[in-house]
Backbone bond lengths (Angstrom), bond angles and torsions (degrees), N, CA, C in turn:
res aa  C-N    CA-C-N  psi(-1)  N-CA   C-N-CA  omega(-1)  CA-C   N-CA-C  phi
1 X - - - 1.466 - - 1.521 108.91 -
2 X 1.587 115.19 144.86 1.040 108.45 -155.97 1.939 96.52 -117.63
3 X 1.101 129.78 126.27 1.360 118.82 -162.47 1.784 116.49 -142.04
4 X 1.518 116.99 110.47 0.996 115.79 -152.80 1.851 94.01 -102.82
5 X 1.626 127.19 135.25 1.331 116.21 -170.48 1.543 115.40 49.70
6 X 1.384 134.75 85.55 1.259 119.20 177.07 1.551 114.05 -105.23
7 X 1.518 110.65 -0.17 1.476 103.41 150.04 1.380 119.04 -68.11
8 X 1.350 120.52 14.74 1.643 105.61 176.98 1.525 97.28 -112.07
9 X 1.302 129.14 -2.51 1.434 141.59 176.84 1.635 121.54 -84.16
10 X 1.142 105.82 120.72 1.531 112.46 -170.07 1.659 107.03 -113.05
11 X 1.443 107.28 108.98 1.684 98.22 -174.58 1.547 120.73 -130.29
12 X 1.088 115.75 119.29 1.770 107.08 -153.41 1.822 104.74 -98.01
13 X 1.124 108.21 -167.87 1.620 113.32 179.59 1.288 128.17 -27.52
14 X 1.000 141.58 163.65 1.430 150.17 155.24 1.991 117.51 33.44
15 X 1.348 94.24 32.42 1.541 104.38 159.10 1.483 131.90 -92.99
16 X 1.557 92.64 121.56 1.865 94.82 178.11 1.465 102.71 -109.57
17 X 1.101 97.95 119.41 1.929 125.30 172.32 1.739 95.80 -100.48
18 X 1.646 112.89 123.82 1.766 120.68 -168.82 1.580 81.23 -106.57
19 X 1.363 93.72 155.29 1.507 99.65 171.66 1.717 130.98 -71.64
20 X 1.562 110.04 139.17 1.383 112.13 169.25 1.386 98.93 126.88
21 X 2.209 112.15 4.20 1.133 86.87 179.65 1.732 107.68 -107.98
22 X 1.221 109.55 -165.42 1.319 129.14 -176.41 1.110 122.84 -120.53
23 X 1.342 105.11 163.43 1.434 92.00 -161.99 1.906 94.40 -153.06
24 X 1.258 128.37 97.01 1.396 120.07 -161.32 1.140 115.21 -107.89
25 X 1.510 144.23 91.86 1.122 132.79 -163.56 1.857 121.19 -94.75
26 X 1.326 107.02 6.51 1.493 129.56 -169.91 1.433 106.09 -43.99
27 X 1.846 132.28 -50.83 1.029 137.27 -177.96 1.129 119.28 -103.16
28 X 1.590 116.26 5.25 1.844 128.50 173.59 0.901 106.85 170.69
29 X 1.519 112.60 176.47 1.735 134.15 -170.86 1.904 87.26 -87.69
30 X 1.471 86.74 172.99 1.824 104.71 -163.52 1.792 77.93 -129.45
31 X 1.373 109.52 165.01 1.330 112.13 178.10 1.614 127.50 -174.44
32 X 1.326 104.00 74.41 1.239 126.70 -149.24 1.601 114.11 -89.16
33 X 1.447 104.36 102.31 1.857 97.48 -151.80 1.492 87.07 -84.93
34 X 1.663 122.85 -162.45 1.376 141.76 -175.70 1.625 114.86 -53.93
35 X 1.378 107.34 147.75 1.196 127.46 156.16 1.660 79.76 71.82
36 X 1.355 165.90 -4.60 1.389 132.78 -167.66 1.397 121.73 -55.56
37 X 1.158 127.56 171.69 1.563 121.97 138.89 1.495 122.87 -143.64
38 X 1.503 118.45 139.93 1.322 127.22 -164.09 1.301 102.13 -105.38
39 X 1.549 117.72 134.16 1.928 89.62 -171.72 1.244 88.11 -125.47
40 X 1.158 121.62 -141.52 1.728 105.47 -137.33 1.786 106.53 -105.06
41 X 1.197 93.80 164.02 1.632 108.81 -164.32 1.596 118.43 40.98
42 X 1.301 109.39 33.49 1.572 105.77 174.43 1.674 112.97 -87.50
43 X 1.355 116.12 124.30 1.681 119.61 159.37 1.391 103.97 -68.09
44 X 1.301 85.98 140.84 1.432 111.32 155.31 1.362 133.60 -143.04
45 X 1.437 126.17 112.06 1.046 133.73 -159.39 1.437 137.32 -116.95
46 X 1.481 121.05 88.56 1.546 104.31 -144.40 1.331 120.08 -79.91
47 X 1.344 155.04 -162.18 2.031 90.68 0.49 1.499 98.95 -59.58
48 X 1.425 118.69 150.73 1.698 140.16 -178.75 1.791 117.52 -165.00
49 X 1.761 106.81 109.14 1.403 103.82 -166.88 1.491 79.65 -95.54
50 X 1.301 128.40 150.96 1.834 131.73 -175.91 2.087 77.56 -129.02
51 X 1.309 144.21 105.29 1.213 123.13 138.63 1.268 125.24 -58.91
52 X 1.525 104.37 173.87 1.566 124.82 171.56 1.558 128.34 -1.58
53 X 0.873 136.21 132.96 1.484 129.10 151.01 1.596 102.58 54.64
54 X 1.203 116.36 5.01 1.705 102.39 165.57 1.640 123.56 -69.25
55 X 0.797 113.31 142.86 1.719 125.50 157.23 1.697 127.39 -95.11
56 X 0.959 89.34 105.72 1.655 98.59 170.81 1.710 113.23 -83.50
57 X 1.308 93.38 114.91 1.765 87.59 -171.84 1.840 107.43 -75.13
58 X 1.392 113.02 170.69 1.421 117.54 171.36 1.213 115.42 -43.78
59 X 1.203 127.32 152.14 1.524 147.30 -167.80 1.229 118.85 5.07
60 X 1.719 104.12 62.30 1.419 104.68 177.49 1.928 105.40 -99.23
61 X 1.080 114.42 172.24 1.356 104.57 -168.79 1.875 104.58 -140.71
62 X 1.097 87.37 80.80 1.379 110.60 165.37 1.880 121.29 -53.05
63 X 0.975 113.47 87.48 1.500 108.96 -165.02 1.208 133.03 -120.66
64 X 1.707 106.92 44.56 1.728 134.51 174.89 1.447 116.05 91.00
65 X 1.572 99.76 157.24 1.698 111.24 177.41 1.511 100.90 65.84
66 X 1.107 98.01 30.29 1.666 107.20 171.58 1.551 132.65 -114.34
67 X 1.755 111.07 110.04 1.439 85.17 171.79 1.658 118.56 -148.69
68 X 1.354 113.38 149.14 1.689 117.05 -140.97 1.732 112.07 -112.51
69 X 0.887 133.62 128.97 1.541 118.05 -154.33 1.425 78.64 -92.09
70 X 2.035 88.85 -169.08 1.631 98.84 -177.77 1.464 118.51 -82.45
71 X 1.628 107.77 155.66 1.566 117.66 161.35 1.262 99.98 92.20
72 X 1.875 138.94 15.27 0.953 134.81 -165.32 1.404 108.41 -92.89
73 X 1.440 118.12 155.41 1.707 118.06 164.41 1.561 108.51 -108.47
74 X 1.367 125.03 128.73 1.385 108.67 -160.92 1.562 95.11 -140.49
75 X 1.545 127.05 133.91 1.208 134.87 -152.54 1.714 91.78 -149.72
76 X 1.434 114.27 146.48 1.349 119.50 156.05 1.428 113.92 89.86
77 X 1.461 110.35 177.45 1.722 97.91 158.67 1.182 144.10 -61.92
78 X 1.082 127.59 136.18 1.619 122.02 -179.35 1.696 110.22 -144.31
79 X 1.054 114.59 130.03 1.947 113.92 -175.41 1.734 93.69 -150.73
80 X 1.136 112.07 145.92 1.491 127.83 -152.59 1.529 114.19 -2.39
81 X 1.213 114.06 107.87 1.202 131.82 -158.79 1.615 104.65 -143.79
82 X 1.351 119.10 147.59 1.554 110.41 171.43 1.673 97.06 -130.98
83 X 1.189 134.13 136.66 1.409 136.46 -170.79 1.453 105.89 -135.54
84 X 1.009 114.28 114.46 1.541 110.22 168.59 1.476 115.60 -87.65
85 X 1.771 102.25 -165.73 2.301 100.29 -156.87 1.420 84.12 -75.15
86 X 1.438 88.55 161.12 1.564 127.57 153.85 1.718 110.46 73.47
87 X 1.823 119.60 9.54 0.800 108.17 -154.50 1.944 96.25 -100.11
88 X 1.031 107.76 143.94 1.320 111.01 -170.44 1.858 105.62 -100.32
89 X 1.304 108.77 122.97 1.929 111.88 147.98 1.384 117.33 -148.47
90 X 1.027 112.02 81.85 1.562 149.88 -150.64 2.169 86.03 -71.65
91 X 1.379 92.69 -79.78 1.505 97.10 177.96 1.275 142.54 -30.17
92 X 1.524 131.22 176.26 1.147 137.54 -175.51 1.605 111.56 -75.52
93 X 1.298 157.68 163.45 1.362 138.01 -162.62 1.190 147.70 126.30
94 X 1.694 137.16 98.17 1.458 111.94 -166.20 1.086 139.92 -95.48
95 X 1.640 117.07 119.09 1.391 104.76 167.30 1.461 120.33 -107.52
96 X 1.720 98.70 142.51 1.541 91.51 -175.42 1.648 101.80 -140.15
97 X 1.766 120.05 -176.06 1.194 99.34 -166.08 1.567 153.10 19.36
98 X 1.603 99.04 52.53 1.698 98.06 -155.89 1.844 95.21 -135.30
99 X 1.469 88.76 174.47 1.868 90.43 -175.26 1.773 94.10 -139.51
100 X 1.471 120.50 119.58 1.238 135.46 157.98 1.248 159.49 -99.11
101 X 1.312 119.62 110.53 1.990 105.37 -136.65 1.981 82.94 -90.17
102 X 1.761 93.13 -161.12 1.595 90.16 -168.48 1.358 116.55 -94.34
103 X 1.147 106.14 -178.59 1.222 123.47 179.45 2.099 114.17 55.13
104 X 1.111 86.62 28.56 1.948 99.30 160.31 1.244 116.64 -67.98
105 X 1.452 97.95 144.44 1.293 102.82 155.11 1.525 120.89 -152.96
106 X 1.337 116.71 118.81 1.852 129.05 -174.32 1.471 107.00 -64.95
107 X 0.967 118.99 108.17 1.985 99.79 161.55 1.515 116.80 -55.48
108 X 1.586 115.16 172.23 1.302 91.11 -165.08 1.846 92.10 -90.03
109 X 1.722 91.60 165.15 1.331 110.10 178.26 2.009 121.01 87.11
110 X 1.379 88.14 6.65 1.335 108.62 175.90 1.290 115.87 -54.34
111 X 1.630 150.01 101.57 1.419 137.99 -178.96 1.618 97.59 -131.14
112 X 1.575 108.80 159.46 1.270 129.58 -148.91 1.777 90.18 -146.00
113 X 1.342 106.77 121.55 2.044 105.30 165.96 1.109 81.23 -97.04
114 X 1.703 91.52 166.77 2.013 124.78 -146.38 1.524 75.45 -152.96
115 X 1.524 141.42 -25.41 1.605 114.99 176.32 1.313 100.55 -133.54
116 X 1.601 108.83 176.59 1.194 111.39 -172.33 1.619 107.76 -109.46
117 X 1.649 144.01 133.16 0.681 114.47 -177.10 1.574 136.28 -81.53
118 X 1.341 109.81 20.67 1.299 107.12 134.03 1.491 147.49 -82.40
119 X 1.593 114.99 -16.49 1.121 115.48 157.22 1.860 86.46 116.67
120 X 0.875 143.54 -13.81 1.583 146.90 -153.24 1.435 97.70 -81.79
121 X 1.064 101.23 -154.89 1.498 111.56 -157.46 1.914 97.71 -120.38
122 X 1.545 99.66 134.23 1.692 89.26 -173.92 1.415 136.06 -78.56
123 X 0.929 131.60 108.03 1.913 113.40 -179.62 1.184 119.25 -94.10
124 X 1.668 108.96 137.41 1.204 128.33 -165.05 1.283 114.08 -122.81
125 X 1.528 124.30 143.02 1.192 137.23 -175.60 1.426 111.70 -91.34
126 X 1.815 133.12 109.32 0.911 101.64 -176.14 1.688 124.73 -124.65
127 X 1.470 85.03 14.11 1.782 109.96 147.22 1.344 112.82 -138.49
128 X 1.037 108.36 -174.94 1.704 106.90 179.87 1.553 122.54 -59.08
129 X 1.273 105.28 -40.13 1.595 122.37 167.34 1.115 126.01 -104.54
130 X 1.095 147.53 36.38 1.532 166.75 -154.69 1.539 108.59 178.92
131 X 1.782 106.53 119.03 1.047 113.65 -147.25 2.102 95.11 -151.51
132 X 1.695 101.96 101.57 1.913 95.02 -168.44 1.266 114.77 -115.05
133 X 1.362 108.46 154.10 1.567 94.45 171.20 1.323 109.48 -84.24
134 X 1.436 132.40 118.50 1.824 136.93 161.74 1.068 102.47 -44.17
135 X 1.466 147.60 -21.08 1.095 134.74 -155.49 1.931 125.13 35.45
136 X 1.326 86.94 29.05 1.833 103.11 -177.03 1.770 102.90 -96.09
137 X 1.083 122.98 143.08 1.648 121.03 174.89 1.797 96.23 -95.01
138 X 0.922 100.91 -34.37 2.162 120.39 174.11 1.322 114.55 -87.71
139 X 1.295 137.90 98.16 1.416 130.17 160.62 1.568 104.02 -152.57
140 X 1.235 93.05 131.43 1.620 105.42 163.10 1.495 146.84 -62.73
141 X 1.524 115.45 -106.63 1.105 142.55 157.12 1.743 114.86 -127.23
142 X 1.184 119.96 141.79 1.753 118.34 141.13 1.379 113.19 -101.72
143 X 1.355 122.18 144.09 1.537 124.89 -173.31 1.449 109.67 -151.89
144 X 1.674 101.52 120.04 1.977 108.83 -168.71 1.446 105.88 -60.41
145 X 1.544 124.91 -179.33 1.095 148.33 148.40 1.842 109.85 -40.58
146 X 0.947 100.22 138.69 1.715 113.26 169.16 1.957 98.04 69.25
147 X 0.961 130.87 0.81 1.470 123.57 -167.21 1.909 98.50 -81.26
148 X 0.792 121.93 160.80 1.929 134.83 -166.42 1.807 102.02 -155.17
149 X 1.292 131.07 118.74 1.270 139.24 134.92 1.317 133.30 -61.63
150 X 1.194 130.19 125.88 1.449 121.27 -175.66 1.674 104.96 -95.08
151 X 1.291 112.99 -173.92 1.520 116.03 -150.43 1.451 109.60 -71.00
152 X 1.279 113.59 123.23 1.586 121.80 162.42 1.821 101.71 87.03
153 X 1.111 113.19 32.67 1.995 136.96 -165.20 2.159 70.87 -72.76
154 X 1.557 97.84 131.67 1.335 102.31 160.50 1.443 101.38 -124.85
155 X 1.733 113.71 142.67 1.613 115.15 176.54 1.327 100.28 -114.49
156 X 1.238 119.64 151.24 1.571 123.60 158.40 1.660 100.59 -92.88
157 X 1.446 98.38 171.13 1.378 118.26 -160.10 1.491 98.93 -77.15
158 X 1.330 116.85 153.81 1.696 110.94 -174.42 1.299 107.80 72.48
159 X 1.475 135.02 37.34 1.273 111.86 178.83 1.670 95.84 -114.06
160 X 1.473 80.95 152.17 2.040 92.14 174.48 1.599 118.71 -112.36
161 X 1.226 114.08 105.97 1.565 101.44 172.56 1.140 120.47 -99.32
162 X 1.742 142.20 166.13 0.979 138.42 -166.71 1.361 111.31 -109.99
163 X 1.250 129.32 172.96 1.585 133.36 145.93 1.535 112.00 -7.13
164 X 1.137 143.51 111.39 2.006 111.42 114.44 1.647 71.00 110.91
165 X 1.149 122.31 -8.13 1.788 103.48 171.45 1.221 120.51 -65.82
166 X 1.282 112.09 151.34 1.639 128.63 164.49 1.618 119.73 -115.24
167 X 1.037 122.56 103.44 1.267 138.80 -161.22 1.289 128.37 -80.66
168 X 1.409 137.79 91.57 1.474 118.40 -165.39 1.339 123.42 -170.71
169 X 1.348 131.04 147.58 1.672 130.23 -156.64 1.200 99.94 148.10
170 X 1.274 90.93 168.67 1.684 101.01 152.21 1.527 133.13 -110.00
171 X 1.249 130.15 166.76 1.742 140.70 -158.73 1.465 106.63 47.88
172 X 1.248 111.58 156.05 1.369 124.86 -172.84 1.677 118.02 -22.12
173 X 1.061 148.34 145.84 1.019 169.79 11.27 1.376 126.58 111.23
174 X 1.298 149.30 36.90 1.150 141.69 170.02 2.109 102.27 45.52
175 X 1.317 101.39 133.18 1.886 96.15 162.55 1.753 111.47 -88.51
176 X 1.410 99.85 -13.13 1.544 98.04 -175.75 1.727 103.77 -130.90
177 X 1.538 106.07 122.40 1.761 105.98 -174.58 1.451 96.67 -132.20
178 X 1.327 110.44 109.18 1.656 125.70 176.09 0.880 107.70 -55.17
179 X 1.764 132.82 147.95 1.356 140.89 152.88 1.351 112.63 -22.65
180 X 1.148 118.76 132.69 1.920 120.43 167.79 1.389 100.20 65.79
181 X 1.048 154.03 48.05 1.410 167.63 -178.69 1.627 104.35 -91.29
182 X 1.470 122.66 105.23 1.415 98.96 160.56 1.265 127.80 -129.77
183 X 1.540 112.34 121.72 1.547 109.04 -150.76 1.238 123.12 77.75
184 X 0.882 140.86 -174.51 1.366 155.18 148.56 1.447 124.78 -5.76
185 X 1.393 96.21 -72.38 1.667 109.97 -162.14 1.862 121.52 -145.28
186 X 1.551 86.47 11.47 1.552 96.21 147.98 0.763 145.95 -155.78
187 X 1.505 151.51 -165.50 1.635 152.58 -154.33 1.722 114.37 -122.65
188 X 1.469 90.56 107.45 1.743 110.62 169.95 1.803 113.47 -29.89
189 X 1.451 116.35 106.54 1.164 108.79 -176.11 1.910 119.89 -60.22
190 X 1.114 132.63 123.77 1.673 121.61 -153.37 1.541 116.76 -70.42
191 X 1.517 103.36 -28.66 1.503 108.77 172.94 1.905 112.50 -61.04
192 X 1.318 106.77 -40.28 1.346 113.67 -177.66 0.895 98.16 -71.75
193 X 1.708 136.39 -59.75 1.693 130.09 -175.07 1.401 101.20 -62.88
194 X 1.101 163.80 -19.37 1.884 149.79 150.05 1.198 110.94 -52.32
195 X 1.541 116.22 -43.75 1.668 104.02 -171.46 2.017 109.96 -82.69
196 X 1.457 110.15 -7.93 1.253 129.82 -178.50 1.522 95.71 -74.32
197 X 1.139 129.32 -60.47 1.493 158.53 -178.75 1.483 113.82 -43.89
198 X 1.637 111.62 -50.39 1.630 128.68 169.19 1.358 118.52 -77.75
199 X 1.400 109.73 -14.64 1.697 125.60 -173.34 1.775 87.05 -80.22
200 X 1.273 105.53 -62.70 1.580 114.88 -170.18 1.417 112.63 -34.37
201 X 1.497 99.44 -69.45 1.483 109.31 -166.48 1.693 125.38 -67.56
202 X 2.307 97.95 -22.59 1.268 95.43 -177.66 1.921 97.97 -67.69
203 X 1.249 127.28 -20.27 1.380 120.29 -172.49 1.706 120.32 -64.85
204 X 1.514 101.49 -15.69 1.670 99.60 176.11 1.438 94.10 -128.44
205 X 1.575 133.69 45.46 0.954 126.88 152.28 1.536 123.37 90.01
206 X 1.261 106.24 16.15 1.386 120.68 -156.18 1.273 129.66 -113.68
207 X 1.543 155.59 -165.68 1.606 117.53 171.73 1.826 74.06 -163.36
208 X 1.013 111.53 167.82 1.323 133.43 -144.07 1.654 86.98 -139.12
209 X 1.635 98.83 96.42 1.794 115.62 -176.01 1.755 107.15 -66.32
210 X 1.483 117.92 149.07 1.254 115.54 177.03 1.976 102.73 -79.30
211 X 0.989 133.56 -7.18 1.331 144.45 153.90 1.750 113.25 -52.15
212 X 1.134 104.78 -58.65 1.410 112.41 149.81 1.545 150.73 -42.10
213 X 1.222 76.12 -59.61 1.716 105.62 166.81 1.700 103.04 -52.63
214 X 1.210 100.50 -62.34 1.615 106.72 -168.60 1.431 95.76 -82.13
215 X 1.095 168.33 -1.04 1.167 137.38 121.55 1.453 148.44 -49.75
216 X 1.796 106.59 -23.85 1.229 125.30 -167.40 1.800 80.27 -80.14
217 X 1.384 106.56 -34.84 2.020 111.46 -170.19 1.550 97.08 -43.48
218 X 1.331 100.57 -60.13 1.866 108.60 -166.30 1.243 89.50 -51.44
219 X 0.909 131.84 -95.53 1.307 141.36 -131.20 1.877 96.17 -73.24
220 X 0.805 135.61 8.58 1.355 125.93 139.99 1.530 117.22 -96.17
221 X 0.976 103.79 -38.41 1.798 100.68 163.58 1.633 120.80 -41.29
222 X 1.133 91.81 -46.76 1.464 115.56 -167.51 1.405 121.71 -75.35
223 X 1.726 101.99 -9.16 1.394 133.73 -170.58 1.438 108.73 -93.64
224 X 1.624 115.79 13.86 1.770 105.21 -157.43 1.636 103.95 -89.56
């Protein structure tokens, strides 16, 4: 392991770092809470919060303003990024300037532009009819809880996805993807997205509360 300043490195219990990786603390502290694991030849470049029980797959390149909740699988590029638990992007792929709620999941090869190639300023949709300028030259994606991309999903910058979407086609991507969205041009049936939902969580041990349940209800109801 290769480790530049490691007084700026914070590394707690039961972490295995495999050799070949890095560890760059030049533009921030690194901060590697319990149970992680870094597997081999992955950069890391802070500032970078890695929570709990995440896995950093092989030669992924973590490259600051990054930080990853627990139970995550995290693959590919990533540079200021916010990821919440359980959310999986295992694959090869860039995401950058973006915000990720839980229980995601990227297919692999999933990439997202963060500029425009004109250089301008991005506008984002952040309902269907309401439409702002961020005044950001850098922005990614935002993407709800329970939403999944299928293989090689491209986003343009400024895009908004919702809840409970399933993402998939080919060429760019809609800038605005409603809650429960599937595909294109229709709506995730809800009985199938719950038993999708209980599949998820029974895989990290988890159970899918009727508190839950009946909220995800509203708010697809509420979605008509």
């Amino acid at each position: 392991v290769i480790i530049d300043n490691k007084n700026n490195i914070i590394i707690n219990e039961d972490v295995h770092i495999d050799a070949g990786v890095i560890l760059d603390t030049s533009n921030g502290p690194i901060i590697i809470d319990k149970g992680v694991k870094i597997d081999i030849g992955a950069l890391i470049q802070g500032p970078v919060y890695i929570g709990k029980n995440t896995i950093i797959n092989p030669g992924s390149k973590l490259r600051g303003n990054i930080s990853i909740g627990p139970v995550c699988k995290i693959g590919g590029e990533l540079e200021s990024v916010i990821i919440q638990g359980y959310t999986n992007k295992q694959h090869d792929g860039y995401l950058g300037h973006s915000f990720l709620g839980e229980w995601i999941n990227l297919g692999a090869n999933t990439n997202n532009s963060d500029l425009k190639n004109n250089y301008s300023d991005i506008r984002m949709h952040i309902s269907e009819d309401l439409e702002i300028n961020t005044l950001k030259q850098f922005l990614g994606v935002f993407i709800g809880d329970y939403t999944r991309t299928g293989i090689s999903t491209m986003l343009n910058s400024g895009t908004f996805i919702g809840l409970g979407a399933n993402v998939f086609g080919s060429d760019f991507q809609p800038k605005y993807i409603n809650s429960f969205q599937w595909g294109r041009d229709s709506k995730t049936d809800f009985k199938k997205f719950i038993e999708t939902c209980k599949k998820i969580k029974e895989r990290r041990d988890k159970e899918l509360s009727k508190t839950e349940e009946e909220l995800l209800k509203n708010i697809y109801e509420s979605n008509d």
